[in-house]
Each structure stands twice: as structure tokens, then as C-alpha cells.
N, C-alpha and C positions, 0 to 999 in steps of 0.2 A: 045664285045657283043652288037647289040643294042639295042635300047630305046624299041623296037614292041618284041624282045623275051624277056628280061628281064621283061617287065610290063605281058607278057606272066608265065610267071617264079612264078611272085607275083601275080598273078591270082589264078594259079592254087594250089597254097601253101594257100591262104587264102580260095578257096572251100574246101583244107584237113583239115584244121585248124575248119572251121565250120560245118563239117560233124561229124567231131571227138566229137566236143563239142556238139552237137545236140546231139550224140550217146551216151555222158555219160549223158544227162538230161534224156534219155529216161529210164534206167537203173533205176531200184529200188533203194529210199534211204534208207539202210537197217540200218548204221551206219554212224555213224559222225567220218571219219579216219580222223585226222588235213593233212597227209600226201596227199591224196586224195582232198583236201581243197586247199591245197596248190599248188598242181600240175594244179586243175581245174583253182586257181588265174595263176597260170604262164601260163598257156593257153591263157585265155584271154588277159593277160598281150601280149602274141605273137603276137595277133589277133590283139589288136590294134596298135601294131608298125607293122605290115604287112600294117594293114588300111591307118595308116600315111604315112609312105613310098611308098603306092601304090598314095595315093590321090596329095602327093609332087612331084612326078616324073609325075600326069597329070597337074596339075595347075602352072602356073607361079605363083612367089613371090607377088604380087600384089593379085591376085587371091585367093592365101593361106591366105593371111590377111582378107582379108574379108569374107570369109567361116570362119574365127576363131570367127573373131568378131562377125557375125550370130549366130556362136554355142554358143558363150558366152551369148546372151542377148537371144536368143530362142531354146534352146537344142535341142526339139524335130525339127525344121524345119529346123537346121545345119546339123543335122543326117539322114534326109528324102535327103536333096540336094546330102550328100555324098553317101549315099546307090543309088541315080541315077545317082551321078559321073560314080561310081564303076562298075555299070550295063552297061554303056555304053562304059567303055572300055572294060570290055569285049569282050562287041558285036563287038566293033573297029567302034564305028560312030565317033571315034573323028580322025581318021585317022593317027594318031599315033603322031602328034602334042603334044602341050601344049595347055591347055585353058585358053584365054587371062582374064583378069577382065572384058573387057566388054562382051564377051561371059558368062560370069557366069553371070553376069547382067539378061543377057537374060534369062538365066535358071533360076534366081531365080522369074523372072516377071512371066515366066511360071507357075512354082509353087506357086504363089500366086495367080494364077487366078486361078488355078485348086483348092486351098484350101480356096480361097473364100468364110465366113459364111456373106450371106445378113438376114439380122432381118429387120421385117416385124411387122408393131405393126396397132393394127384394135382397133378403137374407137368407143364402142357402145354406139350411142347417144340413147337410150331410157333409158340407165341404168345412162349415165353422165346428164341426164337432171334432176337439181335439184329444179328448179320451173319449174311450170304448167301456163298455159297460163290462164284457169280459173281466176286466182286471178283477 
């Protein structure tokens, strides 16, 4: 099989996977089954070895290291990079390659300019002036 149907394969098994799981949030929590608990843990449990396996089979080994390490030290901006991994195979902008380290480079410069917070600090001199010229 190759590498473009299989990552096909794991696509479309993680949209069932996430639909599934969307469709029991949306459900009334009437009672607390452990069974139902457990079944929703091995769900997502799927969900993230589907994630991992989809995300290994696009990144080269070099690549994977440093999206780990990202996730390690900034959770949320590890999981922002991978959820625009994942969108873009999808779509097949990666043309059914590997993506090298310095391509993720890229990608992650991107994302930091788009999440870019600039602070902006304004000095009001009529309220910082603490003597008066009078004296």
C-alpha cells in the first residue's frame, strides 16, 4: 500500500474518531456509567495514537524531535503546530513527502509571527511629574 493511501486511511479514521467523540459530548450527561468513562478514555486513547502515527509517517525523525521538545516546553503551541500539520495533509500541500526539520523551522516561524503578542506601554507625563517647575 503507499505512503498517499495509507496517510489517506489515517485521515479518514481520525475524522470518525472525532465525530464519534464530538457526538457523545453532545449527548446529555444523565449518569456517570464507569463503563461509558472508560470506553470515552479508550477513545481518545485511539485518537491520540491515530494523531501520533498520522504526525510520524509526515515528519522525518529529526523533525519529530523537535515538535516533541516544542510540545514539552509550550503544550499549547506543540498542539496548534500539529493540528496545522494534520490539516495540511489532508488537503495534500505536503505532496505526499516527509517534512524535513528545516521545513518545520519554517512552519514554526510562521506561527510565531502569526501569534505574535507586541505590548505597547504609554507614559503619562503629567501624572509621572513629581515636582513642579514653580519651586
Amino acid at each position: 500500500m503507499a505512503d498517499s493511501e495509507l496517510d489517506a486511511i489515517r485521515a479518514k479514521r481520525l475524522a470518525e474518531l472525532q465525530q464519534q467523540q464530538q457526538a457523545g459530548q453532545q449527548r446529555p450527561a444523565g449518569g456517570s456509567d464507569p463503563n461509558d468513562r472508560n470506553s470515552r478514555e479508550e477513545q481518545q486513547q485511539k485518537q491520540e495514537d491515530m494523531r501520533n502515527t498520522m504526525l510520524s509517517s509526515l515528519l522525518t525523525q529529526e523533525a519529530r524531535a523537535r515538535l516533541n521538545t516544542i510540545a514539552l516546553t509550550k503544550p499549547e503551541k506543540g498542539r496548534m503546530v500539529e493540528d496545522i500539520l494534520i490539516q495540511n495533509a489532508r488537503r495534500g500541500a505536503f505532496g505526499g513527502g516527509k517534512i524535513t526539520e528545516e521545513q518545520l523551522i519554517g512552519l514554526l516561524e510562521q506561527v510565531s509571527k502569526a501569534t505574535e503578542k507586541t505590548t505597547k506601554v504609554n507614559f503619562d507625563r503629567r501624572r509621572a511629574a513629581l515636582d513642579s517647575d514653580s519651586d
